[in-house]
TISEDO-415156 format. One record per atom (N, C-alpha, C, O, CB): atom name; x, y, z. Coordinates in nm, 3 decimals, decimal comma, always signed. Glycine has a CB too. Layout:
N
@atom CA	c1 X	c2 Y	c3 Z
...
// end
This chain:
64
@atom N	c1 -0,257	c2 -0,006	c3 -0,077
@atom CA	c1 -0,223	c2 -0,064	c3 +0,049
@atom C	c1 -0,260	c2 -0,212	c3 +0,043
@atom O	c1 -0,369	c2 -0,257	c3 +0,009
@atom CB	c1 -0,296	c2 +0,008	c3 +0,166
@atom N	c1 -0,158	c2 -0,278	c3 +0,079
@atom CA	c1 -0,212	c2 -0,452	c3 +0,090
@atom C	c1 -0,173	c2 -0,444	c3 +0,204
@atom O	c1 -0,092	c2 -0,363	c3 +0,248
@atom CB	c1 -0,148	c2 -0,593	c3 -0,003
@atom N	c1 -0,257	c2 -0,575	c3 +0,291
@atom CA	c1 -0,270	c2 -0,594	c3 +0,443
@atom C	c1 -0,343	c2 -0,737	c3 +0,448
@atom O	c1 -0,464	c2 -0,756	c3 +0,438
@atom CB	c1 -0,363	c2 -0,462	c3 +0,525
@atom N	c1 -0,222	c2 -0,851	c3 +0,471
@atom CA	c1 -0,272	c2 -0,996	c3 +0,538
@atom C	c1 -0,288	c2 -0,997	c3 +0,612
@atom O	c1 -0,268	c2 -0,912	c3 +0,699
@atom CB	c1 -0,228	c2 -1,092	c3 +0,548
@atom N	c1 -0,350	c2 -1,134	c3 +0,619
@atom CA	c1 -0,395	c2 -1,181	c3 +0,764
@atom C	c1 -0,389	c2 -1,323	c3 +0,778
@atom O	c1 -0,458	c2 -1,400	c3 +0,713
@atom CB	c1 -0,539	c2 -1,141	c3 +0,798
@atom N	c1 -0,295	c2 -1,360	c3 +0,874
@atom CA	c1 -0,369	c2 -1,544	c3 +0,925
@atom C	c1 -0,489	c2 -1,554	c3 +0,923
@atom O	c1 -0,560	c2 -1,498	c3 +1,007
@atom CB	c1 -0,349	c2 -1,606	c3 +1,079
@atom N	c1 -0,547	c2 -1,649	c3 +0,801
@atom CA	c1 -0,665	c2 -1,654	c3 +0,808
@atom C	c1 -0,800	c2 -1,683	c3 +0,929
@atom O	c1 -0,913	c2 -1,638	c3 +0,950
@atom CB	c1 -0,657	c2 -1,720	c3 +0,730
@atom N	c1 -0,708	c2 -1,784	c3 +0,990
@atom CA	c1 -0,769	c2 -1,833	c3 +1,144
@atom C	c1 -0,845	c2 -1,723	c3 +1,247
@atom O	c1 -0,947	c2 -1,735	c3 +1,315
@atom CB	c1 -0,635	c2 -1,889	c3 +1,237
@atom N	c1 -0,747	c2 -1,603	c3 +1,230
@atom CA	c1 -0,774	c2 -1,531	c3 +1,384
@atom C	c1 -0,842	c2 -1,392	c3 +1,290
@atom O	c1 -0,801	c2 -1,290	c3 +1,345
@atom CB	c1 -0,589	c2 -1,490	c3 +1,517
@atom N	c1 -0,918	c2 -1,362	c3 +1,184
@atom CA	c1 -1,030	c2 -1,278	c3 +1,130
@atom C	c1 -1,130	c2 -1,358	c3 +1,120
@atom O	c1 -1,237	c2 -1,297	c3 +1,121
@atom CB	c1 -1,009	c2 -1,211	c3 +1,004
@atom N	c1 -1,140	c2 -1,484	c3 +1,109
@atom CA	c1 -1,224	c2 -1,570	c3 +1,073
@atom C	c1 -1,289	c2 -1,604	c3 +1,255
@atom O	c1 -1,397	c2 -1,659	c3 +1,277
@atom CB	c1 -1,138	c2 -1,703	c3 +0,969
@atom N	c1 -1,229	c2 -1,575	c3 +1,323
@atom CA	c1 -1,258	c2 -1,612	c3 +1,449
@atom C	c1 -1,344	c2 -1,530	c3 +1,513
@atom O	c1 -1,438	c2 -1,560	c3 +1,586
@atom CB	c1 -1,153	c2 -1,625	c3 +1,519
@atom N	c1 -1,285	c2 -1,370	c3 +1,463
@atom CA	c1 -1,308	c2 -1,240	c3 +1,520
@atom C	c1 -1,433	c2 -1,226	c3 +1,455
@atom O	c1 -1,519	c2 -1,178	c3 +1,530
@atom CB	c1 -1,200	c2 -1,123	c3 +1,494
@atom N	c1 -1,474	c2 -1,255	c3 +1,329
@atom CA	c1 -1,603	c2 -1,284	c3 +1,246
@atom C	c1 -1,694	c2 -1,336	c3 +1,299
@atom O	c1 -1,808	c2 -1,290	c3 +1,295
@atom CB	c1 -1,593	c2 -1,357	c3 +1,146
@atom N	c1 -1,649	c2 -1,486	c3 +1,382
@atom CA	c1 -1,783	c2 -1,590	c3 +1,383
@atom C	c1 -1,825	c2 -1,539	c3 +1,552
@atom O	c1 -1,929	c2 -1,575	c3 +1,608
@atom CB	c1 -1,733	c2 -1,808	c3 +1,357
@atom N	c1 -1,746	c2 -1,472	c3 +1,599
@atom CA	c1 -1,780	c2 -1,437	c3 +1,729
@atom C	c1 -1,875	c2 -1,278	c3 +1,736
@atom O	c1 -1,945	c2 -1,236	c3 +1,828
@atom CB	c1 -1,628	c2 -1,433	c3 +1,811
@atom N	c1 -1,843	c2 -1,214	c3 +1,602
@atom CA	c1 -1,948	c2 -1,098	c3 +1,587
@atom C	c1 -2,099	c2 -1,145	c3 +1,613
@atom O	c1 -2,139	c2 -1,261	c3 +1,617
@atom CB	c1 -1,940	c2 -1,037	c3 +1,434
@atom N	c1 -2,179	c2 -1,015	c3 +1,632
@atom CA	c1 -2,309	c2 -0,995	c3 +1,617
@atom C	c1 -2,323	c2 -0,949	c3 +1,519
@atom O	c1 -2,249	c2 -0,854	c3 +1,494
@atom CB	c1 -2,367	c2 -0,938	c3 +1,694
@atom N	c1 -2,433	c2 -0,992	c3 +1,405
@atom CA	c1 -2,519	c2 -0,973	c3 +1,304
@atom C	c1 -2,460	c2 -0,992	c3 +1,167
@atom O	c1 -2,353	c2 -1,047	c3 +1,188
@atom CB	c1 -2,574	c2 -0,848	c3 +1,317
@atom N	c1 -2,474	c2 -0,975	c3 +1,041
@atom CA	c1 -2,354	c2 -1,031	c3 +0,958
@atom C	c1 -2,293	c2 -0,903	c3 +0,928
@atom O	c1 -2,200	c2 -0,912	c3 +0,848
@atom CB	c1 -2,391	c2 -1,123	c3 +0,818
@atom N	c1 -2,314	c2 -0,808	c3 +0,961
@atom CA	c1 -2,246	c2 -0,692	c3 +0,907
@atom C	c1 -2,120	c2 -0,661	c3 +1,001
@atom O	c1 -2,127	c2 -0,701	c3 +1,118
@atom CB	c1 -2,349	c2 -0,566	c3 +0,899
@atom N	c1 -2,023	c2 -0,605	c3 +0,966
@atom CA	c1 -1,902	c2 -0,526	c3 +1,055
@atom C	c1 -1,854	c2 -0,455	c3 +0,968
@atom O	c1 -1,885	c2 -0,460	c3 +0,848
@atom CB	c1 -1,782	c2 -0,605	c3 +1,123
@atom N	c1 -1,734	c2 -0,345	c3 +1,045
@atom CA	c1 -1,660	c2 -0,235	c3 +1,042
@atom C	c1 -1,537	c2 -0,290	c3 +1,016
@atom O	c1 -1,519	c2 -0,396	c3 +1,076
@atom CB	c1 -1,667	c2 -0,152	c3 +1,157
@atom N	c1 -1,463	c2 -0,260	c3 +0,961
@atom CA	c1 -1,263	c2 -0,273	c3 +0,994
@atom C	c1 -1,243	c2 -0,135	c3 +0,999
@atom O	c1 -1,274	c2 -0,056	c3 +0,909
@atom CB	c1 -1,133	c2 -0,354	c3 +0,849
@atom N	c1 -1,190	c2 -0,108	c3 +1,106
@atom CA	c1 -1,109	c2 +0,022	c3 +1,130
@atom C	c1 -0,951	c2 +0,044	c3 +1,107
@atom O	c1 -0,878	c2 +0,024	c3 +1,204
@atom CB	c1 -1,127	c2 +0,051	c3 +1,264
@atom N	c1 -0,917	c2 +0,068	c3 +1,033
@atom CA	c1 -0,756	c2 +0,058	c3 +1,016
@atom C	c1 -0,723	c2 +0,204	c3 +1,013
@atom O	c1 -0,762	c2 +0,300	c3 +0,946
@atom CB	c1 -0,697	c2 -0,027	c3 +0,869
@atom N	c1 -0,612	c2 +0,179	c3 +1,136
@atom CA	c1 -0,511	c2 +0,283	c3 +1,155
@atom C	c1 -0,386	c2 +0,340	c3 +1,078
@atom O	c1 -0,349	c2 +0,454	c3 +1,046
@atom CB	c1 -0,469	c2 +0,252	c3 +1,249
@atom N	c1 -0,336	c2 +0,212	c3 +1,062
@atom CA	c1 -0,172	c2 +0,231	c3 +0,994
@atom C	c1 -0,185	c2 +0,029	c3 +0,952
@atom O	c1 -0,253	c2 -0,065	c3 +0,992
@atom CB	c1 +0,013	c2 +0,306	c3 +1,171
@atom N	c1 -0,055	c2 +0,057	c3 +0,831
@atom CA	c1 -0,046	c2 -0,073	c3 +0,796
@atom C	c1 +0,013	c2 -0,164	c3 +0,886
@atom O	c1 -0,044	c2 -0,273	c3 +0,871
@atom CB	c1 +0,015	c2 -0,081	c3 +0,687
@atom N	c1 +0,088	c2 -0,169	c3 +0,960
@atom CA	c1 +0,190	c2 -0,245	c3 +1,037
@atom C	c1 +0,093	c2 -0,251	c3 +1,158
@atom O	c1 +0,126	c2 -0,342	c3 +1,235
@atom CB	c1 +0,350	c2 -0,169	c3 +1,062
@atom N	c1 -0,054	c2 -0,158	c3 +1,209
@atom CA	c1 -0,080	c2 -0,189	c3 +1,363
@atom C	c1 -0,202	c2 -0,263	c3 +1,324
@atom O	c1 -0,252	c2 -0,290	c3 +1,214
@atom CB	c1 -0,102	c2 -0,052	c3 +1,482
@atom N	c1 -0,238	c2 -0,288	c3 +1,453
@atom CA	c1 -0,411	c2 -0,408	c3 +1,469
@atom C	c1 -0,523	c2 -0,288	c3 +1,362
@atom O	c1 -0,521	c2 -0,175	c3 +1,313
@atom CB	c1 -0,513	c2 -0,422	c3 +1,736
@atom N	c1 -0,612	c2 -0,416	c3 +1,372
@atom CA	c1 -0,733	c2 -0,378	c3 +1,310
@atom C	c1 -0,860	c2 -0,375	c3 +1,377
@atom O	c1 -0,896	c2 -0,484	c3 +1,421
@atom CB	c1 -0,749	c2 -0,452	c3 +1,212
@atom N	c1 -0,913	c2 -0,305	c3 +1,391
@atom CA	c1 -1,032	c2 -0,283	c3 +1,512
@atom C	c1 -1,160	c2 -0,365	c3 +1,404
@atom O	c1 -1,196	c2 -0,319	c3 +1,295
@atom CB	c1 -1,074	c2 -0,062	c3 +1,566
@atom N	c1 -1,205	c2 -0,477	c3 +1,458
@atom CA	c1 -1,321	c2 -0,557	c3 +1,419
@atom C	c1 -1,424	c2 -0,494	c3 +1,517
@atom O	c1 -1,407	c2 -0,492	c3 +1,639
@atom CB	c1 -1,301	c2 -0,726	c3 +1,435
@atom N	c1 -1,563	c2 -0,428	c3 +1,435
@atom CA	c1 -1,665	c2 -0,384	c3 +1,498
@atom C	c1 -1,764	c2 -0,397	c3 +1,415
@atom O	c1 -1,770	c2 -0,357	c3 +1,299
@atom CB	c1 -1,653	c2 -0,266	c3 +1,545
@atom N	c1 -1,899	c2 -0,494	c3 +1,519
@atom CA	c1 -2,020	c2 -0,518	c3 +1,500
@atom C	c1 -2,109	c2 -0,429	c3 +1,437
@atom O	c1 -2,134	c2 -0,326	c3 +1,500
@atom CB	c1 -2,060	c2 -0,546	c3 +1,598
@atom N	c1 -2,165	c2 -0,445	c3 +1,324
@atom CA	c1 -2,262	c2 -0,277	c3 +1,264
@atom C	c1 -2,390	c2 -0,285	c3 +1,376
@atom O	c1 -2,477	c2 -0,203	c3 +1,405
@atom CB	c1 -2,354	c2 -0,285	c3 +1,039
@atom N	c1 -2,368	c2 -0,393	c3 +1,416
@atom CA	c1 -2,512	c2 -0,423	c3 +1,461
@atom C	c1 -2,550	c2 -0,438	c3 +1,594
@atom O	c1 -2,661	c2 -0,442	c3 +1,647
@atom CB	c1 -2,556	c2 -0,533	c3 +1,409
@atom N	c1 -2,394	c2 -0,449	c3 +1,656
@atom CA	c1 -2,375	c2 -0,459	c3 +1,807
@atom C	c1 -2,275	c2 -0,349	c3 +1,810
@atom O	c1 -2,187	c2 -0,372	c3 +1,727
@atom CB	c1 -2,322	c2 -0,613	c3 +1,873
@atom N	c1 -2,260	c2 -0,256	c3 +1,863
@atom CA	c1 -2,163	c2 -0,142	c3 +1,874
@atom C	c1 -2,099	c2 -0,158	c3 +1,992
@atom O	c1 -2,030	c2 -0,060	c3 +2,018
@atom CB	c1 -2,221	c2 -0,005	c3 +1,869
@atom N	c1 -2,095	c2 -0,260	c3 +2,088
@atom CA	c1 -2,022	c2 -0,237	c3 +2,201
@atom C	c1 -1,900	c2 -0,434	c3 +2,180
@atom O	c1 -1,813	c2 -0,492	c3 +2,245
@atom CB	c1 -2,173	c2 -0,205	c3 +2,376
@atom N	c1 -1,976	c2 -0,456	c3 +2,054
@atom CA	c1 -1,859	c2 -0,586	c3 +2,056
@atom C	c1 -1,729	c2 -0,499	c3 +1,978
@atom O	c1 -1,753	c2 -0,422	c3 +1,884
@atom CB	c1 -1,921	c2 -0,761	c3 +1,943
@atom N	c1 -1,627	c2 -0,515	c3 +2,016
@atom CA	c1 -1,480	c2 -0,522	c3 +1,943
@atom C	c1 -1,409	c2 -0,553	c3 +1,981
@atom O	c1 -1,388	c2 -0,542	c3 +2,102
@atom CB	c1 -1,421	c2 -0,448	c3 +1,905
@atom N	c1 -1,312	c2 -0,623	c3 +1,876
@atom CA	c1 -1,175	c2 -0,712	c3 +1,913
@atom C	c1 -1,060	c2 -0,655	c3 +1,790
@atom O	c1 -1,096	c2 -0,604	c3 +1,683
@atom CB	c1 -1,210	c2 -0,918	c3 +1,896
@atom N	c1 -0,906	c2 -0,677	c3 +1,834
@atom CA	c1 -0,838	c2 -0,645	c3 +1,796
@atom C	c1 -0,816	c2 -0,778	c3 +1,637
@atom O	c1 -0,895	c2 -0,872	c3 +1,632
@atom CB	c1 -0,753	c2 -0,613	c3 +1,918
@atom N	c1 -0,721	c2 -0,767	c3 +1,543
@atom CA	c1 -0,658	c2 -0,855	c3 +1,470
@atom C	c1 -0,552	c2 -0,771	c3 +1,395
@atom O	c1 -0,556	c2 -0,672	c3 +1,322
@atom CB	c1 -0,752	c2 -0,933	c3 +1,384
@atom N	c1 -0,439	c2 -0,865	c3 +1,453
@atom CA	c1 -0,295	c2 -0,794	c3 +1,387
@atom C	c1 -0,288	c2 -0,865	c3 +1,234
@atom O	c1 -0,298	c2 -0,983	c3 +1,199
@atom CB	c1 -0,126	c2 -0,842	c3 +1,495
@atom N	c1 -0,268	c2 -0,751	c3 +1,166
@atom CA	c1 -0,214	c2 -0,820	c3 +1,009
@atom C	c1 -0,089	c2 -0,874	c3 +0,998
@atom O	c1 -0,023	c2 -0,859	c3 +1,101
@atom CB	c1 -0,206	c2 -0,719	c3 +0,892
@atom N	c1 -0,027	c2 -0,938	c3 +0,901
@atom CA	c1 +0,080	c2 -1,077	c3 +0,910
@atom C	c1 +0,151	c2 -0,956	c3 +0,774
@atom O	c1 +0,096	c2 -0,867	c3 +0,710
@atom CB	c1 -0,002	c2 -1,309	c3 +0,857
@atom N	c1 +0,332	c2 -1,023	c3 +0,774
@atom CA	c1 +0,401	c2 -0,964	c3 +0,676
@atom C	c1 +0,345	c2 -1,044	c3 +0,568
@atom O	c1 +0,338	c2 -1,164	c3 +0,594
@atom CB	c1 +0,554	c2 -0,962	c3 +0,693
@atom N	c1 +0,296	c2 -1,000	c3 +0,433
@atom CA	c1 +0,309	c2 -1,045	c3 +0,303
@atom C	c1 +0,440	c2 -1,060	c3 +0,236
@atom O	c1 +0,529	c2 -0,991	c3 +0,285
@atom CB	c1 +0,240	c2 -0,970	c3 +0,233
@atom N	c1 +0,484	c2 -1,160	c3 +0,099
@atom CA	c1 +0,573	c2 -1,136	c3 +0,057
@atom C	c1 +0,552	c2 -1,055	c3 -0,042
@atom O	c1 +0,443	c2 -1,039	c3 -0,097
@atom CB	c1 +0,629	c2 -1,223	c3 +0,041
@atom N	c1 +0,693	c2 -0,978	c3 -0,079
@atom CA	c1 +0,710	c2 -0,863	c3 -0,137
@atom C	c1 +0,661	c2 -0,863	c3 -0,276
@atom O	c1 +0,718	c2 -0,952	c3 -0,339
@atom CB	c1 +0,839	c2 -0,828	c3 -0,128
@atom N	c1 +0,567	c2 -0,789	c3 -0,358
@atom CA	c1 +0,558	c2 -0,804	c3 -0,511
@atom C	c1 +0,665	c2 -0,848	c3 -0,554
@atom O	c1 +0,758	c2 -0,886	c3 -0,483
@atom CB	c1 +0,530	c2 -0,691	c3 -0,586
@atom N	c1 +0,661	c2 -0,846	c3 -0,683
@atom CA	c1 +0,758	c2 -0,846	c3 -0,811
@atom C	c1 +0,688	c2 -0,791	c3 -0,917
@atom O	c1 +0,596	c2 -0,852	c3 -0,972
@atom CB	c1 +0,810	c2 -0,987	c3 -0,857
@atom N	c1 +0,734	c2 -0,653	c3 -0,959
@atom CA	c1 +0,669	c2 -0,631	c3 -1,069
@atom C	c1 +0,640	c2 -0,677	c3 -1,184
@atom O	c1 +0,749	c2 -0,711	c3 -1,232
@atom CB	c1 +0,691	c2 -0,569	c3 -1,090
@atom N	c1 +0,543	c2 -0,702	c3 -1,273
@atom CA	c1 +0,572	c2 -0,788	c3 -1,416
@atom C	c1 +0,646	c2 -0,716	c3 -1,522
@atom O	c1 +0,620	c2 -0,600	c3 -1,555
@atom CB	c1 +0,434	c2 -0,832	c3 -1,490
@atom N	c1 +0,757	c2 -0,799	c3 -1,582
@atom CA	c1 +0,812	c2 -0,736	c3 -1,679
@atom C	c1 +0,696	c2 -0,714	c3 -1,800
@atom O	c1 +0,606	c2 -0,796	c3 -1,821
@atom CB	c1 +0,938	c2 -0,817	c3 -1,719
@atom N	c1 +0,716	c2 -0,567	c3 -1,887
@atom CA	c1 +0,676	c2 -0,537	c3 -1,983
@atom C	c1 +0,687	c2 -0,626	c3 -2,143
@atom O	c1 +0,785	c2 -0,641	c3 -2,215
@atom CB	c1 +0,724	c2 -0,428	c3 -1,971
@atom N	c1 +0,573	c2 -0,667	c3 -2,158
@atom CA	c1 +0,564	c2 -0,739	c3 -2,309
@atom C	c1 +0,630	c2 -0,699	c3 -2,422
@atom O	c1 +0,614	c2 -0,585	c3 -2,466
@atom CB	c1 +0,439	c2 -0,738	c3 -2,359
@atom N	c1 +0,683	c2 -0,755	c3 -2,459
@atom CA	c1 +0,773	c2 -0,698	c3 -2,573
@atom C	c1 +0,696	c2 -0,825	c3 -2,708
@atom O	c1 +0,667	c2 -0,944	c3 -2,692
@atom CB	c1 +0,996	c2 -0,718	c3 -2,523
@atom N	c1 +0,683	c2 -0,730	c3 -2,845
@atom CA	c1 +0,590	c2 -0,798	c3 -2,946
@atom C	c1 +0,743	c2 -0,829	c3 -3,106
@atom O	c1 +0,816	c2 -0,754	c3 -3,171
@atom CB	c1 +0,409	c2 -0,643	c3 -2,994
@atom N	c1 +0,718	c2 -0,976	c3 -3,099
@atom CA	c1 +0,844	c2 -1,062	c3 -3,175
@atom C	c1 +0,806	c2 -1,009	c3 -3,357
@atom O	c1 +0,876	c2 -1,050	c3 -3,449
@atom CB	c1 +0,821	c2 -1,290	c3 -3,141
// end
């Protein structure tokens, strides 16, 4: 599973936590991500993940 993020608005949801520890709760890839305090259990805030662009697989090495 890969899952971006605008860096800005986890980084936000971070500096506004209590204590340095937290939770990510993830539901499904496409919905929000529940940001929760290990240390404060009643702080949480949402953060939606962003589309990534698509892999490309690497072609296989071939030896000359």
């Amino acid at each position: 599973m890969r899952i971006g993020f605008d860096p800005v608005v986890p980084g936000a949801a971070l500096e506004a936590g209590v204590g340095p520890d937290v939770l990510l709760e993830f539901s499904e890839v496409t919905g929000p991500v529940l940001v929760r305090s290990a240390d404060q259990g009643s702080f949480t805030t949402l953060v939606m993940p962003v589309a990534l662009p698509p892999t490309t697989p690497t072609p296989p090495r071939t030896s000359a």
